[in-house]
N, C-alpha and C positions, 0 to 999 in steps of 0.2 A: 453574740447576743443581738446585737443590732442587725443582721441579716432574720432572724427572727423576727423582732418588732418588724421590720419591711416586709415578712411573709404575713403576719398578723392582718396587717392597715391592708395588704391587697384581699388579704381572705375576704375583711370584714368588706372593702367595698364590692366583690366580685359578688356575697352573699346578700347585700341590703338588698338590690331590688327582688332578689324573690322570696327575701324577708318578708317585706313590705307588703307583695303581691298575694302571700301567704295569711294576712294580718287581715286582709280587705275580710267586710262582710260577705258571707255568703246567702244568696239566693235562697229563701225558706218560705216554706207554706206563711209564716207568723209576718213575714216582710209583704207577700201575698195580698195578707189580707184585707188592705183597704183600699188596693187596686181597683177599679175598674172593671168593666166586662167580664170575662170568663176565662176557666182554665180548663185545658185537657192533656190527658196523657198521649204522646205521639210513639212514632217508632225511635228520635232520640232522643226524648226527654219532654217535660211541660210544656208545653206553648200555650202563652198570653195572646187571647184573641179578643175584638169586639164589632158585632154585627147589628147594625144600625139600618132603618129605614124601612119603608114599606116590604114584606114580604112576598109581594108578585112583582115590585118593581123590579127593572134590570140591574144585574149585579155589577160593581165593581170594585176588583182586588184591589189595594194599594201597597207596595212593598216598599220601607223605607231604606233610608241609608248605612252608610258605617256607621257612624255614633250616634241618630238622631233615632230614638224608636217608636213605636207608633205614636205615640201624642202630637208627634210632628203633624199627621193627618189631620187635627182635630178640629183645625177651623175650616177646611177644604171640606171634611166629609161634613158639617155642618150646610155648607151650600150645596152639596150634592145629593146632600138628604130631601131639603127643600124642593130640591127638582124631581124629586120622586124615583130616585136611582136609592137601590139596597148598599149598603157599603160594608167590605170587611177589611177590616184592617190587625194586623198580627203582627206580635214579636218576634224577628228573627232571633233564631240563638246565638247567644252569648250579650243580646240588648236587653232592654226594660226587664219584666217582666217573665221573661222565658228562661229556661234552663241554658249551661253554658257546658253541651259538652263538649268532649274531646274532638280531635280530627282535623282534616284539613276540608277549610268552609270555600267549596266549589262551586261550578253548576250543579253538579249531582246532588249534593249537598242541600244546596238552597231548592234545588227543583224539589228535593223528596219530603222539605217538611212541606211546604206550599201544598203538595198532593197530598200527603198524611191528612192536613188540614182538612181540605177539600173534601175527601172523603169520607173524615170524623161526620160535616155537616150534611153528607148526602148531597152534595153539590155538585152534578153531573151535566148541567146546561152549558153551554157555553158562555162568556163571561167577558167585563172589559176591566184589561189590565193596566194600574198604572204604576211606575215606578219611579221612585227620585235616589240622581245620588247615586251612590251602587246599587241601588234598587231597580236604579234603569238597566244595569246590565242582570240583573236575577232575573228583569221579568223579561227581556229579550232572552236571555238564554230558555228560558219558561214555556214561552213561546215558540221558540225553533222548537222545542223538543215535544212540544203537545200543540203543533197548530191548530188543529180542530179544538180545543177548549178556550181558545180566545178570542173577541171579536173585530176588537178592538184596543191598540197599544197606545199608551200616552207614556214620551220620555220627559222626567222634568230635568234637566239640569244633569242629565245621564251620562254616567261614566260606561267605561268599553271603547271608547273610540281611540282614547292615545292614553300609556301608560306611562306615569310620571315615576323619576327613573333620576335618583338623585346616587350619589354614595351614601348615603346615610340609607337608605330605602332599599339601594342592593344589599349591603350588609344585613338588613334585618330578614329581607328574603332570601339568602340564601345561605345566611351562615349559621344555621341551626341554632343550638342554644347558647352560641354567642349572639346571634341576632336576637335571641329571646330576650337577652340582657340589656341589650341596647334599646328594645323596645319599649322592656319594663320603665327603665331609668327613663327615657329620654319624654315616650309620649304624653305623660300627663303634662308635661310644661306646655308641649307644644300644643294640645288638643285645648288647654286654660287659655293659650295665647289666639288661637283662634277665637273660640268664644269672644273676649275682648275685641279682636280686631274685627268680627261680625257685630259686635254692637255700635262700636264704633260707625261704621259705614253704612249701618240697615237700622231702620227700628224695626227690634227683635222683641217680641212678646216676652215678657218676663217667667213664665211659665215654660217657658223652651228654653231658656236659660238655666235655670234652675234643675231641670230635667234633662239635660247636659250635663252640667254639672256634675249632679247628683253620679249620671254612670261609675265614673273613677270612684267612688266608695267599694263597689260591690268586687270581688273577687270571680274573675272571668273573663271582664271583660276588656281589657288589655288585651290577653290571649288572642280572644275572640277577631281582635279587630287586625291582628298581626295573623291569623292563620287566613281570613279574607285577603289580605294583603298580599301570601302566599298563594294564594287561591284564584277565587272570581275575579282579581282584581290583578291578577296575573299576567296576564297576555290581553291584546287588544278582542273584541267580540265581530272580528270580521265574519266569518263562517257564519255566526247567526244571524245576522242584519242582511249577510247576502241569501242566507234560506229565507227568508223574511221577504222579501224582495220577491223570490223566484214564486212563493205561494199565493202572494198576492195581498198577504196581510197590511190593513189601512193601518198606520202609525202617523201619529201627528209628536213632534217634538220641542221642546218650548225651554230658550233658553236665557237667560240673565245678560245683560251685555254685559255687567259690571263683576259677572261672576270671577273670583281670583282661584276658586278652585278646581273647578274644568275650564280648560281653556278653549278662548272660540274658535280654535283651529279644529274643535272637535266637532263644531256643524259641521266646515268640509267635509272632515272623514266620514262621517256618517252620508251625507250625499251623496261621495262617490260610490259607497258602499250600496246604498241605497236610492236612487234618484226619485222613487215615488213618494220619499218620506215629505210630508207637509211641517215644514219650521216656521215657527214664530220665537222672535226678539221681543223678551220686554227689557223695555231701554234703559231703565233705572235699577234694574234687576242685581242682586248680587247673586250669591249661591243659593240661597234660604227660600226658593221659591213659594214653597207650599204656604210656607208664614209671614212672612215679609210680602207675598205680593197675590195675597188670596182670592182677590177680588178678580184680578186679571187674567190670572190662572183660569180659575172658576168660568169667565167667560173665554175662552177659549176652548175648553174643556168640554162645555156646552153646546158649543158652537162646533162640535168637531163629533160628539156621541150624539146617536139618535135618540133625540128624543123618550122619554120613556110613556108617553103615548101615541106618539106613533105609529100605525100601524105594521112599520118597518124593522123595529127596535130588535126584534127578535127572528129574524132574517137577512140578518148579514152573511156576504160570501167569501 
């Protein structure tokens, strides 16, 4: 009988987390509703979008991170708006907002809602891309594979350049759905622990906390951040930073000194990869660039995109 109660306790702990995960709210038009911007149907599912600013001014995408979904943008496109640049900013899937489907979340992946998007709005100009986060490596991949649709790239705090590379982190990459398990179980401590330890060290806008947060409710997005992990975030982004390079594409990259989550060994990498790329250091910087240091951001940003009256603006090579 007691070999039994021992098969029991292990069932019950092997099943909790995708009890648990099972349990979370799901995604629904009625959760929708008091969203923000707009919604459309793609080739994988809904995608949360919102397009802000003058509609002749020049465009720019912004693509967010693993956990942080577009609200992240929200004080950035506020000064970007002012300067007379169009901004659009979207839910990756399985974040905020958007659906969470299945699969493994790649470049191909991430490239094809970005175009889905783009072509839902009719948006065939060429455009400037920016990315924080793993957002840096979606829009660099984005980029190598549609040069001519981009004019300009800004990495904030961009991941691609060196892949962090624990035991805990092989296991969940590569051991199927035991890694699923260990994912489920482990990352909301760790993702809650984070949170804390960024407010600790940054002041953090209460509203990106909260909205943080909030992710671990909904059912998906655990998955979501564990199939990136598999995915985009898979191997380093050499190959595209060195297409990037050979086309000629301008990139400016801007990074945190204080950042604990990419580390600054990854300027190198990226210079060697690239030696045309233009880096900037903000020196008090942690990870949280776009919030934590908007102001800075924003002028370099500006200081780095043409103008949007300029007569230039719409003539980059």
């Amino acid at each position: 009988m007691i070999w039994l109660l021992v098969l029991g306790v292990l069932a019950a702990v092997v099943a909790t987390p995708f009890v648990i995960e099972h349990s979370r709210s799901v995604m629904s038009d009625g959760r929708r509703g008091s969203a923000p911007g707009r919604f459309v149907e793609l080739g994988q599912g809904v995608a949360h979008y919102h397009l802000a600013g003058p509609a002749t001014g020049p465009l720019v995408v912004c693509v967010h991170g693993l956990t942080t979904p577009s609200f992240v943008w929200a004080p950035l496109t506020k000064g970007l708006v002012a300067l007379g640049f169009r901004v659009l900013v979207y839910d990756l899937y399985g974040r905020g907002f958007s659906d969470r489907p299945e699969g493994l979340h790649d470049k191909a992946f991430f490239n094809r809602q970005l175009d889905d998007l783009l072509s839902h709005l009719d948006i065939d100009e060429p455009f400037h891309l920016i990315g924080y986060s793993m957002g840096g490596a979606i829009a660099a991949g984005f980029a190598a594979t549609y040069p001519a649709r981009v004019r300009r790239l800004v990495l904030l705090a961009s991941a691609g350049m060196t892949i962090r590379d624990t035991p805990r982190l092989r296991f969940i990459r590569t051991r199927g759905k035991a890694g699923k398990w260990l994912m489920l179980a482990a990352f909301p401590i760790q993702m809650r622990r984070g949170i804390r330890a960024e407010q600790t060290a940054q002041i953090v806008p209460p509203e990106i906390i909260e909205g943080q947060e909030a992710q671990l409710i909904f059912q998906g997005f655990i998955p979501a951040v564990m199939s990136s992990l598999r995915g985009i975030l898979a191997k380093p982004m050499e190959g595209e930073h060195m297409a990037l390079r050979r086309i000629g594409l301008p990139v400016l990259a801007i990074w945190g000194a204080e950042d604990g989550v990419i580390p600054a060994s990854a300027m190198g990498q990226l210079a060697a990869w690239n030696r045309d790329v233009t880096h900037e250091v903000i020196e008090d910087a942690g990870h949280g660039l776009p919030y934590t240091h908007t102001e800075a951001v924003l002028t370099l940003i500006a200081g780095f995109l043409p103008a949007p009256d300029s007569d230039d603006w719409g003539h980059d090579t």
